[in-house]
C-alpha distance (Angstrom), angle and dihedral (degrees) to the residues before:
residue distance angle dihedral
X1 . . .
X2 3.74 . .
X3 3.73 126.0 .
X4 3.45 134.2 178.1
X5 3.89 116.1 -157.6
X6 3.72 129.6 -161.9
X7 3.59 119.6 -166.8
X8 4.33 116.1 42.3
X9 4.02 97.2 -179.5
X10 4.07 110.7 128.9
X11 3.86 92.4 -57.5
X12 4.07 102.5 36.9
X13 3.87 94.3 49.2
X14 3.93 91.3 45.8
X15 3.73 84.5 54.1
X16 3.89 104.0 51.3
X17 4.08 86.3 46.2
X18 3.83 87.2 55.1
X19 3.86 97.4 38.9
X20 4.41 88.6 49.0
X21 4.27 82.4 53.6
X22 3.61 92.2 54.8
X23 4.18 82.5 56.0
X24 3.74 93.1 -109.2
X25 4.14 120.2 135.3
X26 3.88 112.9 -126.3
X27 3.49 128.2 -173.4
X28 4.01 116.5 -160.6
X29 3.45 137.1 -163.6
X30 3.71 130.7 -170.7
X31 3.88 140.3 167.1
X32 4.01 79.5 -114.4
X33 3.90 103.9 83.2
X34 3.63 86.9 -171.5
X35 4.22 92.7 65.8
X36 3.45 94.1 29.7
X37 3.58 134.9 115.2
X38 3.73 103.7 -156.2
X39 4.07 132.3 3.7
X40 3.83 103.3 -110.5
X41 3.65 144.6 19.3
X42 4.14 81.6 -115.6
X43 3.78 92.9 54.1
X44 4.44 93.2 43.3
X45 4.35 87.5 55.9
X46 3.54 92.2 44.6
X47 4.23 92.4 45.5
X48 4.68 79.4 55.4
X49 3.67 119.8 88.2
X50 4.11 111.1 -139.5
X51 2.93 138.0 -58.2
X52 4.03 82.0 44.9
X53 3.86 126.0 -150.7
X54 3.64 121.9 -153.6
X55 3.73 128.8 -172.5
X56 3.65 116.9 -156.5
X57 4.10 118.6 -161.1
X58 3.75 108.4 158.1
X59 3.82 121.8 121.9
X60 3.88 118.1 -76.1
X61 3.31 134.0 -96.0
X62 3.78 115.7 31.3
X63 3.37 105.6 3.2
X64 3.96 84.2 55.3
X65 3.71 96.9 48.5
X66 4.16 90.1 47.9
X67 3.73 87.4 53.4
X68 3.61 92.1 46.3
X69 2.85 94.2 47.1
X70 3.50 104.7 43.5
X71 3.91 86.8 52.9
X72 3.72 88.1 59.6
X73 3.48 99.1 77.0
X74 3.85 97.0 28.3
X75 4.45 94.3 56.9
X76 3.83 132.8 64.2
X77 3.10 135.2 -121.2
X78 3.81 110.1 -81.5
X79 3.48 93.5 30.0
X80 4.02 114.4 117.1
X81 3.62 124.7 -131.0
X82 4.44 115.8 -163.3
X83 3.96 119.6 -167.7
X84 4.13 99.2 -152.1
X85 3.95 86.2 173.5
X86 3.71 120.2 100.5
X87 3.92 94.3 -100.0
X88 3.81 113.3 153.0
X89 3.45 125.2 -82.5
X90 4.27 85.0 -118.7
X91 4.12 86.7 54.0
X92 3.77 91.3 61.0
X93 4.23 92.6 52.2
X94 3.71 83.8 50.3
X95 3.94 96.8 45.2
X96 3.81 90.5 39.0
X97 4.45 87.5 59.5
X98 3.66 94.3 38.9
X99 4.24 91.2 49.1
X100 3.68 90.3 35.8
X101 4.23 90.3 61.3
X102 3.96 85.4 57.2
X103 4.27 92.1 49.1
X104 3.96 83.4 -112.3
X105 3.84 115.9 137.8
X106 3.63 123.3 -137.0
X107 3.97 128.3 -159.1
X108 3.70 117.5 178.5
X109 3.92 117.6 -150.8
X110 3.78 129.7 -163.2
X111 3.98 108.8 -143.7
X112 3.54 123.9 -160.9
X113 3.74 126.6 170.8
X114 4.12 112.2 83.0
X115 3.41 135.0 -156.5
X116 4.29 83.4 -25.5
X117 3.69 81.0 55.4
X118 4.21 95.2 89.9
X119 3.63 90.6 55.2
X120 3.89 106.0 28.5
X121 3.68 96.0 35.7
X122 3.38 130.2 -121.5
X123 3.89 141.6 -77.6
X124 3.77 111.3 -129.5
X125 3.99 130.5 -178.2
X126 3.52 114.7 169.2
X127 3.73 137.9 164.9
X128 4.00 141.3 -136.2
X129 3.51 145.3 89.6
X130 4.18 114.3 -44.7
X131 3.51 93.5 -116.4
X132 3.82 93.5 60.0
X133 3.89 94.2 34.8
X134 4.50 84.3 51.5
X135 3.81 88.4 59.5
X136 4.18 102.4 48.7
X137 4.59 81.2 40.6
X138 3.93 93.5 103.4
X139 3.98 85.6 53.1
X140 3.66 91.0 42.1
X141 3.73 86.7 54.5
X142 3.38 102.0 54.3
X143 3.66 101.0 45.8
X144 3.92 94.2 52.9
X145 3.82 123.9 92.1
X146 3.75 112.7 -103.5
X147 3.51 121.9 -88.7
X148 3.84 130.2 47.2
X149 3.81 95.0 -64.7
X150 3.85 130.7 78.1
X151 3.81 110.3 58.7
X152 3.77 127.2 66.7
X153 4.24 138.3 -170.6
X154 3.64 80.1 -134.6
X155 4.19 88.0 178.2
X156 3.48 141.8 -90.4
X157 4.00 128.4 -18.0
X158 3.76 107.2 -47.7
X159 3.96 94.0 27.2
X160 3.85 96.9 91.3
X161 3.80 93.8 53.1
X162 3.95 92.2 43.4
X163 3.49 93.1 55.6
X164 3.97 97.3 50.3
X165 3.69 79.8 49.2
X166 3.67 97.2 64.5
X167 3.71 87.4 37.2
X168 3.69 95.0 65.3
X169 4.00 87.9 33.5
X170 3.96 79.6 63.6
X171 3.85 93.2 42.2
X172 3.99 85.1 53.8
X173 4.07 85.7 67.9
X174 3.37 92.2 32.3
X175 3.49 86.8 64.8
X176 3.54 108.8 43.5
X177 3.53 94.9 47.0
X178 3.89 87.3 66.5
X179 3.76 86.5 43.8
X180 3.41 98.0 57.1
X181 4.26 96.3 34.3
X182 4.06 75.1 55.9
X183 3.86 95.1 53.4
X184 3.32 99.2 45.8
X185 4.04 96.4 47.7
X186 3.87 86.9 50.7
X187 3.98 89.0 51.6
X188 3.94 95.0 52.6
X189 3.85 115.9 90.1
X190 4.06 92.7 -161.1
X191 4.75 82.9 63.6
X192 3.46 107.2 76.4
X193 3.79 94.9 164.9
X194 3.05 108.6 48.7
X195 3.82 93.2 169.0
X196 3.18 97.1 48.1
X197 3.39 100.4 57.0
X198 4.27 88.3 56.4
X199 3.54 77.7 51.0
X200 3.59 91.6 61.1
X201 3.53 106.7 43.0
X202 4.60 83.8 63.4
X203 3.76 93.3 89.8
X204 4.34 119.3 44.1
X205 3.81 99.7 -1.8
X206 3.90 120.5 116.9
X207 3.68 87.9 -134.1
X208 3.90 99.6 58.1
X209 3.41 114.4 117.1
X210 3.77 143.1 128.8
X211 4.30 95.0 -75.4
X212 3.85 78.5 47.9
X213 4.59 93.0 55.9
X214 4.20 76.2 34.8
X215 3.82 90.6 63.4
X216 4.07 99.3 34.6
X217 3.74 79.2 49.2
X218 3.40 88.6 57.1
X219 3.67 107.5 36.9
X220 4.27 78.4 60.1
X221 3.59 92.9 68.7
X222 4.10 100.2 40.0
X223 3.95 98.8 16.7
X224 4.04 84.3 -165.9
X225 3.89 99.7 26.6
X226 3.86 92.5 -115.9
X227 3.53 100.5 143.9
X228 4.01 95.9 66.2
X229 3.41 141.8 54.0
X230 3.35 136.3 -114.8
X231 3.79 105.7 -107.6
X232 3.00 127.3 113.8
X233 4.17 127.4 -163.7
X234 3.99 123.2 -157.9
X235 3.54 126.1 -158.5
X236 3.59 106.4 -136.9
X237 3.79 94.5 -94.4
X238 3.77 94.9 95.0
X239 4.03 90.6 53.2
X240 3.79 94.3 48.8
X241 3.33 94.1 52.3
X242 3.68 95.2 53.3
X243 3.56 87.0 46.6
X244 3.38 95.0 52.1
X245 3.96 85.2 45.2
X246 3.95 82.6 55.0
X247 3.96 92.6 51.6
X248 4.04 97.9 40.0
X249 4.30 84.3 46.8
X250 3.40 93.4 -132.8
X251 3.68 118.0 135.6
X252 4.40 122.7 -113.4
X253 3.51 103.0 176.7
X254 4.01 99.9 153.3
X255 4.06 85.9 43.3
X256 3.48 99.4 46.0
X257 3.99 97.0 43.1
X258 3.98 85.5 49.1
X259 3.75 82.5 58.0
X260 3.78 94.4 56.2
X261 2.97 94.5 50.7
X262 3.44 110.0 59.4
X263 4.15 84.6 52.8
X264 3.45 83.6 52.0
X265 3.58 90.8 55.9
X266 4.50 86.9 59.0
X267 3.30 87.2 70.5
X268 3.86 122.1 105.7
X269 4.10 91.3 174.9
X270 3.79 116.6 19.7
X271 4.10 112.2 -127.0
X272 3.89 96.2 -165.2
X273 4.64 85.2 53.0
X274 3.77 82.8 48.4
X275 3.77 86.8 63.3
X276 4.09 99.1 30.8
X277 3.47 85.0 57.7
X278 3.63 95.7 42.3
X279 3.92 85.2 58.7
X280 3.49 96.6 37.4
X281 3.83 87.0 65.6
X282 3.46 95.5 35.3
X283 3.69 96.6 61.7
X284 3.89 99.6 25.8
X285 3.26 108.5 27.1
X286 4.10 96.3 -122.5
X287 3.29 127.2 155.1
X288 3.86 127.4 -76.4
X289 3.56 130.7 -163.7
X290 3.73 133.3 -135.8
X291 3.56 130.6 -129.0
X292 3.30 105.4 -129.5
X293 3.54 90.1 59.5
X294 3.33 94.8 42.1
X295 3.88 82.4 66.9
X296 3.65 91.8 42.1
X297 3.81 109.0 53.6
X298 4.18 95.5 -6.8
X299 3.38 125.0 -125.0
X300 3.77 116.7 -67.0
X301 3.67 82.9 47.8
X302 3.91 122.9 119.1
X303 3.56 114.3 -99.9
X304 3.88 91.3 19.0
X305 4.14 88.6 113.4
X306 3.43 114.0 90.1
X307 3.81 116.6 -161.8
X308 3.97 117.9 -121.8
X309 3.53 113.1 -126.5
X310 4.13 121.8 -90.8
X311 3.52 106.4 -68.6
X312 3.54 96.7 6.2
């Protein structure tokens, strides 16, 4: 079939080279001219035969509601729009009306899979009515891992994008539960391979997996993780899915913690230990330390304590 694409950053391009393997024509356009297919959104619908198929997979939020919306008044009715970005599960509902007005068909697909996903395939869950999810199949098809596994009819519009929401809300504790298994290994005198041992657990441990080869993978290239620091970005997924955790009332303790902590991790000088050890000296007297020598010598350094005042 024919598919036009919009969006060819590190996911997008990865996705028209896999689509072309599985024999399918794909027609891209990006705000790059120098990876793009064609010039303009106008010219990529014009270079599709009808009923037209176009794949969206730019980031969410505005940029997907000015593409949207944009392709509104460029496609036909019958034609099929599909928002592979991670847009909110409330965007698609919204998208889905505002197509729907035009006779345009909208499917909204979760993808998981990264920059393995060219090679490996890719994990889709998308959402929308079966006639519009039957005509974007083929493409389905060829972007899935082999085998019987890795793409899902999740439901109708919205569904897709919910479930790759609570996938990377699970991915969020996932990942700092290796974190902190990590930490605590590097902080124990009696470990002195501390690699190794994340080596070990690859083959006959409940906890191998593919974040597990991820982090031995890793550890092989910075055995202690020196070369980064710790900060750690989200990209919206984790809070909507505690939100949506908050809304549904069911509880997400290990995913919302996970959460925390990677804001936690923004943090040069903690606010809330400001006040803790405010309080701390306030009502016991124990030793607080100042900033500027915080800076100086840090704070596990000797010296760094100040003592409070008599009576303090």
């Amino acid at each position: 079939m024919e598919l036009g694409l919009v969006g060819l950053g590190k996911m997008g391009g990865n996705m028209r080279e896999r689509i072309r393997r599985g024999g399918h024509t794909v027609i891209g356009y990006d705000r790059n001219p120098d990876i793009a297919d064609v010039g303009s959104l106008e010219e990529l619908v014009g270079s599709l035969s009808g009923p037209r198929v176009v794949w969206v997979m730019v980031p969410s939020g505005a940029a997907t509601q000015s593409t949207v919306d944009e392709l509104a008044e460029l496609l036909s009715p019958g034609d099929l729009v599909v928002d592979g970005g991670n847009s909110r599960w409330t965007d698609d509902e919204k998208h889905a009306e505002e197509l729907k007005a035009k006779g345009i068909g909208f499917v909204d697909c979760g993808v998981s899979g990264g920059v393995w996903g060219l090679e490996n395939g890719y994990a889709l869950m998308y959402g929308g009515s079966a006639e519009d999810v039957a005509k974007v199949q083929p493409v389905f098809d060829a972007l899935k891992p082999e085998g019987k596994f890795g793409s899902v009819h999740a439901g109708k519009v919205g569904a897709g994008h919910f479930a790759k929401m609570v996938h990377n809300g699970i991915e969020y504790a996932m990942m700092q539960s290796f974190a902190e298994g990590w930490e605590l290994l590097e902080s124990a005198d009696s470990v002195t391979d501390v690699r190794e041992v994340f080596r070990s657990w690859q083959e006959g441990t409940v906890i191998r997996s593919w974040l597990l080869d991820l982090a031995v993978k890793a550890l092989d290239s910075d055995e202690h993780l020196e070369a980064l620091r710790g900060y750690a970005a989200d990209s919206g997924e984790g809070r909507w899915t505690v939100e949506a955790a908050i809304d549904n009332a069911v509880p997400l303790p290990a995913i919302t913690a996970s959460l925390f902590a990677r804001f936690s991790s923004r943090q040069d000088d903690s606010p809330q230990m400001k006040m803790i050890a405010a309080l701390r000296n306030q009502f016991g007297g124990h030793a607080v330390t100042a900033a500027d020598k915080v800076g100086e010598m840090g704070a596990d350094a000797p010296g760094a304590d100040v003592t409070p005042p008599t009576g303090g």
